[in-house]
C-alpha positions in Angstrom: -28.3 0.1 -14.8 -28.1 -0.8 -10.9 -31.8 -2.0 -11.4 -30.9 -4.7 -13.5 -28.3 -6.1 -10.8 -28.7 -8.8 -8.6 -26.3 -8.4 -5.7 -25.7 -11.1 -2.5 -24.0 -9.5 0.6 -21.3 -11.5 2.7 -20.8 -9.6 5.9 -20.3 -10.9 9.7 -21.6 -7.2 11.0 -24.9 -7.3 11.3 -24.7 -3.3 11.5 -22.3 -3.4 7.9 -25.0 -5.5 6.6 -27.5 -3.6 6.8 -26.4 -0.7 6.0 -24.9 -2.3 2.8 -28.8 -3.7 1.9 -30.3 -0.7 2.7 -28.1 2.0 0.7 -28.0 -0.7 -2.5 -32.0 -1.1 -2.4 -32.2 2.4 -2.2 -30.1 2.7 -5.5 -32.2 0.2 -7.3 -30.3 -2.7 -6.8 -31.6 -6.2 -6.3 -29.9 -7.5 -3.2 -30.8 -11.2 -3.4 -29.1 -12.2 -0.1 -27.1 -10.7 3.1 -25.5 -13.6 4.8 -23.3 -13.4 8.1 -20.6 -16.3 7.0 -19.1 -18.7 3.7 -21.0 -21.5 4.3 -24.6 -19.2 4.0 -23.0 -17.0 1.2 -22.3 -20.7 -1.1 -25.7 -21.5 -0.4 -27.6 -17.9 -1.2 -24.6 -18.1 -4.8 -26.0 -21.9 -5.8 -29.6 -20.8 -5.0 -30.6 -17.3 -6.5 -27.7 -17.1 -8.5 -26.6 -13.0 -8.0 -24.9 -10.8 -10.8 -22.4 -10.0 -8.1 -21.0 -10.8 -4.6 -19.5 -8.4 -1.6 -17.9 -10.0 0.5 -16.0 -9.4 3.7 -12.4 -11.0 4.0 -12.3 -11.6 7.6 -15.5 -13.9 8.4 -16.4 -16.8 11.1 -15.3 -19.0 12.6 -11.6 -18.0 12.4 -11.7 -14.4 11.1 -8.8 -14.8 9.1 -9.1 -15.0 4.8 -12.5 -17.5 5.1 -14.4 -15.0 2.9 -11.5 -14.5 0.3 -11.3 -18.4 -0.1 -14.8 -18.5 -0.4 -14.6 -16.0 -3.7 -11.8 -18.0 -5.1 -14.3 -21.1 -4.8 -17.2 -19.2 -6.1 -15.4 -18.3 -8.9 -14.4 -21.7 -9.8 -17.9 -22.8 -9.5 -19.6 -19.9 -11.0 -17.5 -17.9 -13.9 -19.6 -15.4 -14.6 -19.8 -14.2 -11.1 -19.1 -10.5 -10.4 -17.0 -10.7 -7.2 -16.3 -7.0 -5.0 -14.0 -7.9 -2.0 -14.8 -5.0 0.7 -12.4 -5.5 3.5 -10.5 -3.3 6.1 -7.6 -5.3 5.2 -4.9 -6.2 2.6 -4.5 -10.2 2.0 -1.6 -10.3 -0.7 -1.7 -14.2 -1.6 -4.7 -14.9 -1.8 -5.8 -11.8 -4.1 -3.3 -13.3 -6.2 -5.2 -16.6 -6.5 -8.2 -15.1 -7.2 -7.1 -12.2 -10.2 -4.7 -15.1 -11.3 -7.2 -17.2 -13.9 -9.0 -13.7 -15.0 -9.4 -10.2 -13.6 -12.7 -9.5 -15.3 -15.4 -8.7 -13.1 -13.0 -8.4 -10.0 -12.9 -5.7 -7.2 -11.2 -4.9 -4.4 -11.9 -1.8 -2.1 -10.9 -1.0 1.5 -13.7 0.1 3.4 -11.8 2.9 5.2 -10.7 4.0 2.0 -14.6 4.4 0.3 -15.1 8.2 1.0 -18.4 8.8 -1.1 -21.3 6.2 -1.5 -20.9 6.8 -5.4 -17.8 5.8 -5.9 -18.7 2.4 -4.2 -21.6 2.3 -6.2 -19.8 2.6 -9.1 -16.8 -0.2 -8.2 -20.1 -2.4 -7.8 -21.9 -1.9 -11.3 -18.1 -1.8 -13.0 -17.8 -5.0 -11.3 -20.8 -6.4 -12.1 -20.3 -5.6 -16.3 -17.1 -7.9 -16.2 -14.9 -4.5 -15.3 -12.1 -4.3 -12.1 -12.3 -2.2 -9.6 -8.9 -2.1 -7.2 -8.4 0.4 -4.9 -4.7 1.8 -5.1 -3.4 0.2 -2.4 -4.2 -2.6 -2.8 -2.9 -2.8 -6.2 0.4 -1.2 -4.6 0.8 -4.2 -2.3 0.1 -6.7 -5.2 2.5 -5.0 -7.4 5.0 -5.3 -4.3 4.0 -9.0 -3.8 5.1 -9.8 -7.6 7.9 -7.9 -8.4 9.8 -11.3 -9.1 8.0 -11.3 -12.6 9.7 -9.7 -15.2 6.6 -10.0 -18.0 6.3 -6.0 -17.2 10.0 -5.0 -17.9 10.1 -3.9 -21.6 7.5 -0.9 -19.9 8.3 2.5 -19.5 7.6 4.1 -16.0 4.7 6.7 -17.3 3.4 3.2 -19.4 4.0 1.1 -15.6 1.8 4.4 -14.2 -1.0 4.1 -16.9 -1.1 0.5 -16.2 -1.7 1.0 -12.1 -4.6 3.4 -13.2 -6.2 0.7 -15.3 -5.8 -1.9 -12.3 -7.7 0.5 -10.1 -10.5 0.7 -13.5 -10.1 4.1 -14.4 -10.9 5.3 -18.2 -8.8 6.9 -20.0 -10.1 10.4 -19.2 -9.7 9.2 -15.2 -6.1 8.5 -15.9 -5.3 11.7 -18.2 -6.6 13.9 -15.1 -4.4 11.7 -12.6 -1.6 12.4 -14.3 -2.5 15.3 -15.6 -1.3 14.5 -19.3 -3.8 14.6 -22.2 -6.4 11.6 -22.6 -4.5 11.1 -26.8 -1.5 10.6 -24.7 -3.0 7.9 -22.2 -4.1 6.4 -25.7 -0.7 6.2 -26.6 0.4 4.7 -24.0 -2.7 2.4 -23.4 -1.5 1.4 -27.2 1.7 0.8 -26.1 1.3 -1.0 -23.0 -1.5 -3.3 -25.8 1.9 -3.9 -28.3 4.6 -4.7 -25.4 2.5 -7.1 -23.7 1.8 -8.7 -26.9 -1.9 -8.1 -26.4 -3.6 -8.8 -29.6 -6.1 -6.9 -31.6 -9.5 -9.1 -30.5 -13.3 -7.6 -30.9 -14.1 -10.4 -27.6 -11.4 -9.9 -25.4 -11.2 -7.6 -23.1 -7.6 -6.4 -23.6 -7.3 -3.8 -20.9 -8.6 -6.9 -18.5 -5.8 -9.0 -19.9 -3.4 -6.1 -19.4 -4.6 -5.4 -15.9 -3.9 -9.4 -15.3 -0.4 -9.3 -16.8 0.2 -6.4 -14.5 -1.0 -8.4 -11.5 0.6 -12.0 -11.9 2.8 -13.0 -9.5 
């Protein structure tokens, strides 16, 4: 599937950078672009028009959120864009902003957290095919950021659990073995997560998207 997506890069390390075009080429991707800053990153988006996007947080000039503004702006220019934030840090309000019109084809991985290539591989691709992929804490934080809401309260705890695991994009079968219950009970509860947030039956919508985005609204 990787040989089908078109990824741009977004990294001020020119070391990161490389390494990031090298192992996706390696793996069949496409990488379109591998830009060192926003400005070059709205540019390479408008011109070749990627699947998907990685992109650093912390870019020039101030090294602060410039590339996580930049996604929220990409996003609101291009839809369809697949964006993977990769990032040694947590920014809480602004990761808010950006899962807070739709959570579909959203990621969100610390780099000092990505212990095998695969699993980043396999964030990207999810990505790409309209999927989230958050790692856990980030999604802890989030949660922690938005506990004001109370759209979540009618869930049980194991049902709040289930939830976390699908804001991190894990199947059903990922979730059953993380909390080592069978996958007909994640179902259940996956069903039950669908009925209490008043998540209706659709064959277009992407309900566990919706549920993920419910989960992370603040």
């Amino acid at each position: 599937m990787s040989d089908s997506i078109r990824v741009a890069i977004a990294e001020d390390s020119a070391i990161l950078r490389d390494g990031l075009v090298q192992l996706l080429a390696d793996r069949g991707f496409e990488v379109t672009d591998a830009v060192s800053d926003p400005t070059a990153l709205h540019e390479a988006v408008d011109r070749d028009r990627p699947d998907v996007v990685v992109v650093d947080i912390r870019m020039p000039p101030t090294f602060t959120d410039e590339g996580l503004r930049a996604a929220i702006e990409l996003r609101r220019r291009h839809p369809g864009l697949g964006i993977l934030l990769f990032s040694q840090y947590i920014e809480t309000r602004y990761a808010a902003q950006l899962l807070a019109d739709d959570a579909a084809g959203i990621g969100y991985l610390l780099k000092d957290r990505v212990a095998d290539v695969s699993d980043f591989v396999e964030a990207l691709v999810r990505v790409a095919s309209g999927g989230t992929a958050l790692d856990p804490e980030v999604v802890t934080q989030l949660v922690g950021a938005s506990r004001k809401t109370d759209s979540l309260a009618g869930l049980s705890a194991r049902e709040r659990d289930v939830l976390a695991l699908m804001a991190e994009g894990r199947s059903n079968a990922a979730i059953a073995t993380g909390l080592v219950i069978s996958e007909g009970a994640v179902e259940k509860h996956v069903a039950n997560i669908f009925t209490k947030l008043d998540l209706p039956v659709s064959q277009s919508d992407h309900r566990r998207v919706l549920a993920v985005l419910r989960f992370l609204d603040s």
